[in-house]
Backbone as CSV, one residue per row, in Angstrom:
resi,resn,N_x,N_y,N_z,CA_x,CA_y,CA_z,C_x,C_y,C_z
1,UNK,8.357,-13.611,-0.888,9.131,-14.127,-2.009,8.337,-15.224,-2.731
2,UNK,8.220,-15.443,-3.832,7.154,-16.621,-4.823,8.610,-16.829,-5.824
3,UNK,8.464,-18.397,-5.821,8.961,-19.481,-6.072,8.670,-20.155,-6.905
4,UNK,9.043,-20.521,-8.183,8.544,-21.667,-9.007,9.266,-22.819,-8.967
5,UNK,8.407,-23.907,-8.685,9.133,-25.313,-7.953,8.748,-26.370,-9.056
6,UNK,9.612,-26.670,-9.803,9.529,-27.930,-11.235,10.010,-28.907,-10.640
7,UNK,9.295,-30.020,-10.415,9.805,-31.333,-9.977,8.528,-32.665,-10.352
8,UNK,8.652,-33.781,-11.075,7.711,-34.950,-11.416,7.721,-35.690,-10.499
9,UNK,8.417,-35.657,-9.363,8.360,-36.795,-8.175,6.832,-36.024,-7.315
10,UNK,6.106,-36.080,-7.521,4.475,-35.783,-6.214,5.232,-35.791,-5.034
11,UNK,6.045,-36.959,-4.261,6.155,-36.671,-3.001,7.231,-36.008,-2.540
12,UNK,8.091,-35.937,-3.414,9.151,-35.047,-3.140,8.478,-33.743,-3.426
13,UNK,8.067,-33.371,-4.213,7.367,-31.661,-4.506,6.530,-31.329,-3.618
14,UNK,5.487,-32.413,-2.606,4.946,-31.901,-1.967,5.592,-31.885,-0.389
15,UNK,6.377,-32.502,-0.220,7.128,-31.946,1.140,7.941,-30.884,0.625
16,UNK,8.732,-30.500,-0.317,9.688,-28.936,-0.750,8.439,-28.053,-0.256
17,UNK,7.312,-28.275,-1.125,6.770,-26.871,-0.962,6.023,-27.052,0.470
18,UNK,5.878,-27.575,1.430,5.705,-27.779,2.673,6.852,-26.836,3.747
19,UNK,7.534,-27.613,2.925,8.791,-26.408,3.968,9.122,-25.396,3.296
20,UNK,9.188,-25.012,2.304,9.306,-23.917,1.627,8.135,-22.595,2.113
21,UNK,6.952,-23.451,2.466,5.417,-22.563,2.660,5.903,-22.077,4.146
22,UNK,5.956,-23.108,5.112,6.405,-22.981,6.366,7.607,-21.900,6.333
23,UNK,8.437,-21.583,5.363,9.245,-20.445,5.572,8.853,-19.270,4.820
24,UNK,7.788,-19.153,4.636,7.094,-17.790,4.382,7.373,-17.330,2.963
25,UNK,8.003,-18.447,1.710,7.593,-18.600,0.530,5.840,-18.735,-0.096
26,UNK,5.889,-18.164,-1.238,4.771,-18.372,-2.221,5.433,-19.492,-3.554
27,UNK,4.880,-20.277,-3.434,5.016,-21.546,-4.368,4.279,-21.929,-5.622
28,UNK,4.568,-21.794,-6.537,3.847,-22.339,-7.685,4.612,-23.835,-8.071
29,UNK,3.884,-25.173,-7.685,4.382,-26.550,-8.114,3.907,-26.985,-9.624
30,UNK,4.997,-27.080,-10.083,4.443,-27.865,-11.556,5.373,-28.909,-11.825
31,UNK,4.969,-29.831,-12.873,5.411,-31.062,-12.568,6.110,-32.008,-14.099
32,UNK,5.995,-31.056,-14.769,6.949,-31.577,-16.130,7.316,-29.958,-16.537
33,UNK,7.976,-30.277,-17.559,9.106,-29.348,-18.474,7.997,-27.762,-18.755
34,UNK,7.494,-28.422,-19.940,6.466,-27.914,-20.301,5.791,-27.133,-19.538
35,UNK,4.915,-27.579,-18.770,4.365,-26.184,-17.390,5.712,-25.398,-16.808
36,UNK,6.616,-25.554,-16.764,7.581,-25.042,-15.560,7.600,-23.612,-16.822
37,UNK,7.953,-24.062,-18.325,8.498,-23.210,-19.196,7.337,-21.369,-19.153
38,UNK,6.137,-22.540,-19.227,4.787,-21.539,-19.366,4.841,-21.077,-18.305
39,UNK,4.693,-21.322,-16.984,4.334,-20.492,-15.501,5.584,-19.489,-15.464
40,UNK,7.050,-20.167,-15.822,7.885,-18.753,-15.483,7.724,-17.545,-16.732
41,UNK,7.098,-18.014,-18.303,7.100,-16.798,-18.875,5.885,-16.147,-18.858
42,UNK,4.822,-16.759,-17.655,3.878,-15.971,-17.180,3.780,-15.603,-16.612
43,UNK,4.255,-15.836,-15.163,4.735,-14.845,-14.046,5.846,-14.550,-13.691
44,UNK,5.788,-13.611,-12.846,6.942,-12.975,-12.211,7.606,-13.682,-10.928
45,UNK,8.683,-14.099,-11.096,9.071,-14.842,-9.474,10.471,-14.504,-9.215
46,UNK,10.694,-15.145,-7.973,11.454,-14.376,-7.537,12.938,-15.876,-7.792
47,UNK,12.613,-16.666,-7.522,13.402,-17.777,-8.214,12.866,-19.008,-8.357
48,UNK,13.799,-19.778,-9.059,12.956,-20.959,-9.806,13.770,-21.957,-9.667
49,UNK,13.577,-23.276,-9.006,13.620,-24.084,-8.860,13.380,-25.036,-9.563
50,UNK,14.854,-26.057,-10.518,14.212,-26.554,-11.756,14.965,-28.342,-11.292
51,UNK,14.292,-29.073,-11.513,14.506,-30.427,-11.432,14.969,-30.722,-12.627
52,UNK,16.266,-31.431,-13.153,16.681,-31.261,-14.557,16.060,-32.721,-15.196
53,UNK,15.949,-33.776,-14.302,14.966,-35.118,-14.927,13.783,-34.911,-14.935
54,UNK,13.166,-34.395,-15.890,11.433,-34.084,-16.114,11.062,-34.670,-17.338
55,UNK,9.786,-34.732,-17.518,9.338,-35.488,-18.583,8.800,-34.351,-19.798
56,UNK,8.565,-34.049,-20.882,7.789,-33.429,-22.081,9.592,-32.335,-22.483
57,UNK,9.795,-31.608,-21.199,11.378,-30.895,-21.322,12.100,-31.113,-20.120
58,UNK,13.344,-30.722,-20.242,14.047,-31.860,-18.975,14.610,-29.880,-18.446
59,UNK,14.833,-29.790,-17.556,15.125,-28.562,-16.754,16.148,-27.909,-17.476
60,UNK,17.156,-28.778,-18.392,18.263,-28.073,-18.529,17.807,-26.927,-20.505
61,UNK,16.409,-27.312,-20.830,16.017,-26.880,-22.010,15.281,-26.057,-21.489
62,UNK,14.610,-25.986,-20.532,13.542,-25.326,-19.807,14.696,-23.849,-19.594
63,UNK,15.954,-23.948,-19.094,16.533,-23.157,-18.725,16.976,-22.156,-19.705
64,UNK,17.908,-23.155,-20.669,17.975,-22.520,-22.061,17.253,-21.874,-22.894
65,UNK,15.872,-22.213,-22.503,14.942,-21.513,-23.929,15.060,-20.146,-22.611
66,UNK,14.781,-20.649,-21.471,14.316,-19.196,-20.787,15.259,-18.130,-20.986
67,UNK,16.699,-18.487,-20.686,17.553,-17.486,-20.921,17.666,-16.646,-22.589
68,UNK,17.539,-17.619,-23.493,17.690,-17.651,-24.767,16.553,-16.431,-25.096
69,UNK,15.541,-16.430,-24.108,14.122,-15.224,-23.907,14.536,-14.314,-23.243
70,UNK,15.539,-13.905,-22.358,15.929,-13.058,-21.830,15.216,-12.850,-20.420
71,UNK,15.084,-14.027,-19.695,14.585,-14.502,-18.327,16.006,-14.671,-17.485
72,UNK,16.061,-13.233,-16.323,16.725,-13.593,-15.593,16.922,-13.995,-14.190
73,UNK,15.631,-14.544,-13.940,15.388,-14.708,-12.595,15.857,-15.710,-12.218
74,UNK,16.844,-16.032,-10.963,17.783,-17.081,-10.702,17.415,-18.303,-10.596
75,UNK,18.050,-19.163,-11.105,17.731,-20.615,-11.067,18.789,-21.396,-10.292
76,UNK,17.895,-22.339,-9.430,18.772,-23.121,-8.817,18.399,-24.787,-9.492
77,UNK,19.464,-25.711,-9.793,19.330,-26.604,-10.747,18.797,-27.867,-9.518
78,UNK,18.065,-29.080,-9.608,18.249,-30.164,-8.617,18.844,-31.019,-9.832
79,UNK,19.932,-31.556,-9.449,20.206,-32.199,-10.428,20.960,-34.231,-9.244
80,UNK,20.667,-35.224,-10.308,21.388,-36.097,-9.874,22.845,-36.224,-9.543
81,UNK,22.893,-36.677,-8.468,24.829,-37.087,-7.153,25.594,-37.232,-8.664
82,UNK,25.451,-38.030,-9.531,26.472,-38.603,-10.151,26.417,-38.028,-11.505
83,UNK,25.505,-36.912,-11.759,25.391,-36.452,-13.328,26.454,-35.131,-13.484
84,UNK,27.715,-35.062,-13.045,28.293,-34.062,-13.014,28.447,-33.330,-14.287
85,UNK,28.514,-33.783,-15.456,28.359,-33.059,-16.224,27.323,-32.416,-17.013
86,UNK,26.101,-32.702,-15.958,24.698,-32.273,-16.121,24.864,-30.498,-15.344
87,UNK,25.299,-30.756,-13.882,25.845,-29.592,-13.396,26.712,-28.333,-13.840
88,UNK,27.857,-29.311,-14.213,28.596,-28.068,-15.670,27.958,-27.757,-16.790
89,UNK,27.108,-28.243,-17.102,25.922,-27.585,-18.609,25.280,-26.612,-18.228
90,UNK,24.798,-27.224,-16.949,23.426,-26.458,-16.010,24.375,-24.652,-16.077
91,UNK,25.522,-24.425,-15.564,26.495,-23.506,-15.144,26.399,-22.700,-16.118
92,UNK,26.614,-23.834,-17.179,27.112,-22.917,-18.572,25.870,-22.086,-19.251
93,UNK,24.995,-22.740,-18.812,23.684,-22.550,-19.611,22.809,-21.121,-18.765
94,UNK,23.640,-20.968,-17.864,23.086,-19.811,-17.059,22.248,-20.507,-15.488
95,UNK,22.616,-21.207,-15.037,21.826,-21.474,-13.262,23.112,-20.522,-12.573
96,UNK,22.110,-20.332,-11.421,23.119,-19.587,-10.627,23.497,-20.445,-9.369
97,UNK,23.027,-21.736,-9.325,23.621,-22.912,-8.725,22.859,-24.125,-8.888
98,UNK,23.650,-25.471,-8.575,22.960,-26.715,-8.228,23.264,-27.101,-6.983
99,UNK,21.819,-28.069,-6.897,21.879,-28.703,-5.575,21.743,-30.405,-5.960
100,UNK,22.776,-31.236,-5.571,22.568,-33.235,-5.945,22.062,-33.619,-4.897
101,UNK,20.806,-34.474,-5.158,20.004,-35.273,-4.633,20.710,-36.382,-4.482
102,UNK,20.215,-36.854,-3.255,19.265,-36.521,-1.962,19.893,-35.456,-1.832
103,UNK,18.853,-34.708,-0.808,19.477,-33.394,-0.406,18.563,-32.838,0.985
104,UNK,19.022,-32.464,2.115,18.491,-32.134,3.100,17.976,-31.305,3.029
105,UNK,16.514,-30.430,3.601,15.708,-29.497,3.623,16.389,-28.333,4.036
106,UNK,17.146,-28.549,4.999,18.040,-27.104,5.396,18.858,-26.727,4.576
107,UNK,19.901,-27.662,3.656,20.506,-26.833,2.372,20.226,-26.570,1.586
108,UNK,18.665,-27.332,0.776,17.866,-26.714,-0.209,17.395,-25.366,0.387
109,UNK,17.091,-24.824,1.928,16.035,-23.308,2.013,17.833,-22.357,2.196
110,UNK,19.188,-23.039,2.554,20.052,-22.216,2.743,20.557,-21.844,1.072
111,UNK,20.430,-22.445,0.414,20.884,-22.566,-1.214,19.632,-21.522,-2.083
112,UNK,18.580,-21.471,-1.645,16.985,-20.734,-1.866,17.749,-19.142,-1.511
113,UNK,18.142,-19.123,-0.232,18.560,-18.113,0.518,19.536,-17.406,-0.137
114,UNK,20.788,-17.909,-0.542,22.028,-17.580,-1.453,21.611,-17.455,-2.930
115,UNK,20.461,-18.068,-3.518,20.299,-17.386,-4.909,19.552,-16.468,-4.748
116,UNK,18.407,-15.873,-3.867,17.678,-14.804,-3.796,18.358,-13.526,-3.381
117,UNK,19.568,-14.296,-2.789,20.090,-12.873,-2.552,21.333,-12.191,-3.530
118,UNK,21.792,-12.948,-4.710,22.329,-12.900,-5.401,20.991,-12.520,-6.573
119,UNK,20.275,-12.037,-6.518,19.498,-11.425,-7.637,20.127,-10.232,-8.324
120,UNK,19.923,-9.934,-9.472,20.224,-8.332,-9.735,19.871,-7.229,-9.042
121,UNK,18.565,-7.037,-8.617,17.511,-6.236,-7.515,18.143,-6.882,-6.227
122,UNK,18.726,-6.930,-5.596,18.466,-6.988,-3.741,17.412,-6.794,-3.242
123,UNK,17.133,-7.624,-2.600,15.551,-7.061,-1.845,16.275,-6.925,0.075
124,UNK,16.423,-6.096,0.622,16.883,-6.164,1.836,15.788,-6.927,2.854
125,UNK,16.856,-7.645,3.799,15.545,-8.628,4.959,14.594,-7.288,5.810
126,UNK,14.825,-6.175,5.849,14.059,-4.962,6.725,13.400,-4.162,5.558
127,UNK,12.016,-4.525,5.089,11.056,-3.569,4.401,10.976,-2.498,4.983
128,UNK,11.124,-1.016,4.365,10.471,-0.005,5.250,9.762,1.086,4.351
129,UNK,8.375,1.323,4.984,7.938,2.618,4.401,7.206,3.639,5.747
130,UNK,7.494,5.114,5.240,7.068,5.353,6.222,7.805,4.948,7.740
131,UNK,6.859,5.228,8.544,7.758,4.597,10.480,7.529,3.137,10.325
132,UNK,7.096,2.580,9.235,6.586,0.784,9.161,8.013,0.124,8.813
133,UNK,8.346,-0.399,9.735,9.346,-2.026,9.332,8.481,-2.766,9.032
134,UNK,9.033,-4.074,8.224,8.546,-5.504,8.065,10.200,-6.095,8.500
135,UNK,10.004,-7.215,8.858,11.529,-7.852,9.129,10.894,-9.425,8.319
136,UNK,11.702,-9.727,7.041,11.278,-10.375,6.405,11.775,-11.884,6.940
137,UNK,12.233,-11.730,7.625,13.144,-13.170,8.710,11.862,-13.589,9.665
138,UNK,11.424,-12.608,10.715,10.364,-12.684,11.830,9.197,-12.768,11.388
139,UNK,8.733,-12.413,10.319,7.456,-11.591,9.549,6.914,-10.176,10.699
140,UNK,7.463,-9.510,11.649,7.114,-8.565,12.435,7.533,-7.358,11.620
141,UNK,6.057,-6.787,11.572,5.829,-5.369,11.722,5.778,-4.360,12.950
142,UNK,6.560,-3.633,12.770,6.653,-2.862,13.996,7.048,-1.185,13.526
143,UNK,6.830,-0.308,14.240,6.921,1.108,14.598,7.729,1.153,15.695
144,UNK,8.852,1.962,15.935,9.244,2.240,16.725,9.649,1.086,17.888
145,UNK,8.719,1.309,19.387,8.902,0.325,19.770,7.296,-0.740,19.776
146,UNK,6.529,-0.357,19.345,5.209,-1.424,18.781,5.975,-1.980,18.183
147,UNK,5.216,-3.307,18.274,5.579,-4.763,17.329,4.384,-5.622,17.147
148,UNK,4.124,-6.136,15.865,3.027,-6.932,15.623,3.801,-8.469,14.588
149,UNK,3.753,-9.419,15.575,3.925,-10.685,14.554,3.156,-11.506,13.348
150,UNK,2.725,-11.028,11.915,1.895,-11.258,11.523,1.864,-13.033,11.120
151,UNK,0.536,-13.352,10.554,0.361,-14.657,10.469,0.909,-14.720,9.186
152,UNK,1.040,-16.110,8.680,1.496,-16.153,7.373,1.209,-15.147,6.015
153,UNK,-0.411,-15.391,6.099,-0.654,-14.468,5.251,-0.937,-12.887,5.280
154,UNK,-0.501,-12.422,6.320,-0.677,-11.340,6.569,0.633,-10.618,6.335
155,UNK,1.656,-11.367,6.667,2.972,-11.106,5.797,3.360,-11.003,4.289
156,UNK,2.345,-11.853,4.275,3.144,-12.201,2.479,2.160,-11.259,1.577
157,UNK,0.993,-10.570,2.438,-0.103,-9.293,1.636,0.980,-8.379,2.012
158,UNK,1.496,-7.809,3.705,2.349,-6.829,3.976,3.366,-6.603,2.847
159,UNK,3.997,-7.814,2.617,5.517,-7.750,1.842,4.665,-7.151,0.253
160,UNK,3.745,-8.021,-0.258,3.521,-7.511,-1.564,3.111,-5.759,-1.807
161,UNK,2.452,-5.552,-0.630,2.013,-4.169,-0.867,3.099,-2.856,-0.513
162,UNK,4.307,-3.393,0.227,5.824,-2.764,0.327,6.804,-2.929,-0.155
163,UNK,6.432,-4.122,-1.322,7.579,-3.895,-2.610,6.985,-3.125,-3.901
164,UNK,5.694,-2.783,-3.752,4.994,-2.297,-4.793,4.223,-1.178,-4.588
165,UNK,4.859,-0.163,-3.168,4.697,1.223,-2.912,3.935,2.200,-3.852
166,UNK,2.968,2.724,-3.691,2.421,3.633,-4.700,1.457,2.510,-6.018
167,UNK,2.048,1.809,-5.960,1.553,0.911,-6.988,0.014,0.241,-6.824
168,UNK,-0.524,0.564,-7.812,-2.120,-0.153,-7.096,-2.118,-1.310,-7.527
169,UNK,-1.961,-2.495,-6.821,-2.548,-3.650,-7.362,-3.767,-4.402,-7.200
170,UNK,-4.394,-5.297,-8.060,-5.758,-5.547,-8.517,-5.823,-6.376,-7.427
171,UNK,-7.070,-6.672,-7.042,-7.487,-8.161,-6.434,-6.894,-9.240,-6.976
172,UNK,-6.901,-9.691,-8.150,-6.416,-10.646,-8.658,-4.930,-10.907,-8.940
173,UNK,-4.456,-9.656,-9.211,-2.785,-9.118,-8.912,-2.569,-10.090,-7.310
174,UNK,-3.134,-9.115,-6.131,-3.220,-9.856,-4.393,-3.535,-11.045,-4.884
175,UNK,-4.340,-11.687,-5.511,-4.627,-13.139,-4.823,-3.197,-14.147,-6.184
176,UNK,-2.840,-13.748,-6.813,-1.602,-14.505,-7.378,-0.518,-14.361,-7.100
177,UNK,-0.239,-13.000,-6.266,0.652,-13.033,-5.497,1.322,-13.617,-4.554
178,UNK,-0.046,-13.568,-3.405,-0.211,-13.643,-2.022,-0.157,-15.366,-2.285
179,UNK,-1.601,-15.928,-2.517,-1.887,-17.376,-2.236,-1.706,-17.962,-3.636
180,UNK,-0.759,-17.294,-4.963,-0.389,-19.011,-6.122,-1.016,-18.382,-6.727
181,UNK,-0.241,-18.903,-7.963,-1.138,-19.162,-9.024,-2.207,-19.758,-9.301
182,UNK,-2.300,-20.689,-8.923,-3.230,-22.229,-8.995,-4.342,-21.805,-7.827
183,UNK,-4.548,-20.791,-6.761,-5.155,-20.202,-5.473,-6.050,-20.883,-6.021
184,UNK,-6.883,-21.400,-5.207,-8.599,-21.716,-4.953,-9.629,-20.572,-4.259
185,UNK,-8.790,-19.529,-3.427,-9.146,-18.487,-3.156,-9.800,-17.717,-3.320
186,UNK,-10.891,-16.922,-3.145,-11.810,-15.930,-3.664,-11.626,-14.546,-3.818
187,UNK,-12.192,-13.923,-4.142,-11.979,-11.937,-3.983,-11.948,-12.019,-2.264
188,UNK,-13.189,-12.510,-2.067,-13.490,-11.736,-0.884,-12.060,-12.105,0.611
189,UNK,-11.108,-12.724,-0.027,-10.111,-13.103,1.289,-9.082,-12.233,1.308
190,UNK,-9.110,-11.860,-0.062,-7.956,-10.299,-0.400,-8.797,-9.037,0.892
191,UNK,-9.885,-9.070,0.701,-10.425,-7.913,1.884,-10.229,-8.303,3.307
192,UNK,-10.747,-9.538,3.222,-10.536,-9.721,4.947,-8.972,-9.257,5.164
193,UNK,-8.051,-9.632,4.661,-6.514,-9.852,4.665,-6.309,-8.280,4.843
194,UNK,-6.296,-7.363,3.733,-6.189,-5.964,3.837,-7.082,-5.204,4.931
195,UNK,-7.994,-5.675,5.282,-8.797,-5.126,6.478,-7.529,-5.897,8.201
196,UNK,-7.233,-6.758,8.639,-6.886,-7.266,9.004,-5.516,-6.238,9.253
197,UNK,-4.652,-5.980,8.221,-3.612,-4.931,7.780,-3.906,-4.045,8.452
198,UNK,-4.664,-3.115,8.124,-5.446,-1.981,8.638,-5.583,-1.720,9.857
199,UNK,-6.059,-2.872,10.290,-6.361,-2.767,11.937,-4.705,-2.838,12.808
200,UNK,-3.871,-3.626,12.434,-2.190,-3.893,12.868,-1.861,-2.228,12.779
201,UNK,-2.126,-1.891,11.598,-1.177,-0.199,10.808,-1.573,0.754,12.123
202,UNK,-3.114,0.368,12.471,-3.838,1.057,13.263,-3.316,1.334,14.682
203,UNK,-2.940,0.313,15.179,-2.369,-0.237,16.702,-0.858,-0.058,16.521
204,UNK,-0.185,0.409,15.541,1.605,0.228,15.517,0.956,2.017,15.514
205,UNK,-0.004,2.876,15.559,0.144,4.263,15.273,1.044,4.744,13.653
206,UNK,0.904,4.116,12.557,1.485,3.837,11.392,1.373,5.537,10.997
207,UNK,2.198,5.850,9.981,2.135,6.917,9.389,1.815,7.070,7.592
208,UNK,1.306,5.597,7.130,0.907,4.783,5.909,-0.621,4.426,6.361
209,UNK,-1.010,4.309,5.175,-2.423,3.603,5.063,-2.498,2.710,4.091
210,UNK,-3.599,1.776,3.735,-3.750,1.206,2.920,-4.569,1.708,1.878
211,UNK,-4.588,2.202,0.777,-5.576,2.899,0.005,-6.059,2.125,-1.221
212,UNK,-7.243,2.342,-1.332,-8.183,1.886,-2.610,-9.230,2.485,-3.337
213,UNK,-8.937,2.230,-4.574,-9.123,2.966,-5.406,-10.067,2.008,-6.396
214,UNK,-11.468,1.996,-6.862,-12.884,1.524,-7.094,-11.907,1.063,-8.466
215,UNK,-12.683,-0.137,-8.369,-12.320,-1.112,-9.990,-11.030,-0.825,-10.085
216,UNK,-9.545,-0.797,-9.603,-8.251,-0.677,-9.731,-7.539,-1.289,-8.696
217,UNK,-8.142,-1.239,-7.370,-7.239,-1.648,-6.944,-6.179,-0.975,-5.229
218,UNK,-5.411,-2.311,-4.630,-4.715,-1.251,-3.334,-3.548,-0.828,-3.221
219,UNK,-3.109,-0.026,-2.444,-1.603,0.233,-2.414,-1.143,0.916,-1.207
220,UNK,0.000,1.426,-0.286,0.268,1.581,0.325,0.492,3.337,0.204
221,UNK,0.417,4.414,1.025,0.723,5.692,0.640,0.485,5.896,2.280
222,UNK,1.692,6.913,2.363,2.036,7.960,3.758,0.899,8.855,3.827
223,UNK,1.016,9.121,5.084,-0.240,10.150,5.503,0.340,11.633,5.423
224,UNK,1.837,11.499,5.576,2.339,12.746,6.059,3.525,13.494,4.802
């Protein structure tokens, strides 16, 4: 799942996306109005996380222009304890909830949890193609009764390449996916990662492969 996280506080944004990473989110942090507006009408995410006190645009314009564009990817508002009628705008204006600061880490990832799953698309917690589960809770891939617990990123390549079945995506597609927008990352970690895949698919006796296709790109396809 990738996340866009708008917040001007540095230390508050960098512990969210700390625990957010630790729960097997992809995070894009930006830190005024302005970036939050550009990163969501440049990528694709899965929800967005908008701090409504920001500086250049304040979250609740950020929201409006987005909807006003026909952006419906769920927003959850952080808004201030005492700005209640910041919350009823936020409502009106299209969020699909707020959360008032302070706010504990476990009801911000349980509140994360309740707008992702209130999407238009459902994404179910059990990926399957082929005899391949993913269990998007455990990050375990398993066949039958094989089971493989993957590492962070070996999940979050698994998940991208089993929501996007048949679909070839680019290296650069994998690496903005997988590790951010902002990645420091190279080509060459998309291979280790998909090689890595390969070898798991290999040992679960998989009935999928990973396939690639010169200057285009990988994707997932059955053997049988």
């Amino acid at each position: 799942m990738k996340l866009l996280y708008a917040e001007d506080e540095i230390g508050m944004s960098e512990a969210v996306v700390d625990i957010l990473t630790y729960h097997n989110y992809v995070v894009d942090a930006v830190y005024d109005g302005d970036e939050a507006l550009d990163y969501a009408r440049a990528e694709q995410y899965d929800g967005i996380i908008l701090d409504i006190m920001m500086p250049r645009l304040d979250g609740l314009e950020v929201l409006k222009q987005l909807r006003r564009g026909g952006c419906r990817t769920p927003v959850l508002l952080l808004t201030a304890k005492a700005k209640i009628e910041d919350q009823i705008q936020g409502l009106d204006l299209g969020a699909d909830d707020y959360l008032p600061k302070p706010f504990s880490m476990e009801l911000l990832l349980a509140r994360v949890r309740a707008m992702l799953r209130r999407r238009e698309e459902f994404t179910p917690d059990i990926l399957r193609c082929g005899n391949i589960s993913l269990n998007r809770q455990s990050c375990e891939l398993s066949a039958g009764e094989r089971a493989i617990v993957l590492t962070k990123l070996e999940y979050r390549m698994m998940e991208v390449l089993m929501l996007n079945k048949g679909i070839y995506l680019s290296t650069e597609d994998l690496l903005v996916k997988v590790w951010g927008y902002d990645t420091e990352a190279e080509a060459g970690a998309v291979w280790v990662y998909i090689s890595y895949l390969r070898r798991h698919l290999l040992d679960l006796k998989a009935d999928i492969v990973i396939s690639v296709k010169r200057k285009v790109g990988y994707t997932l396809e059955e053997t049988v």
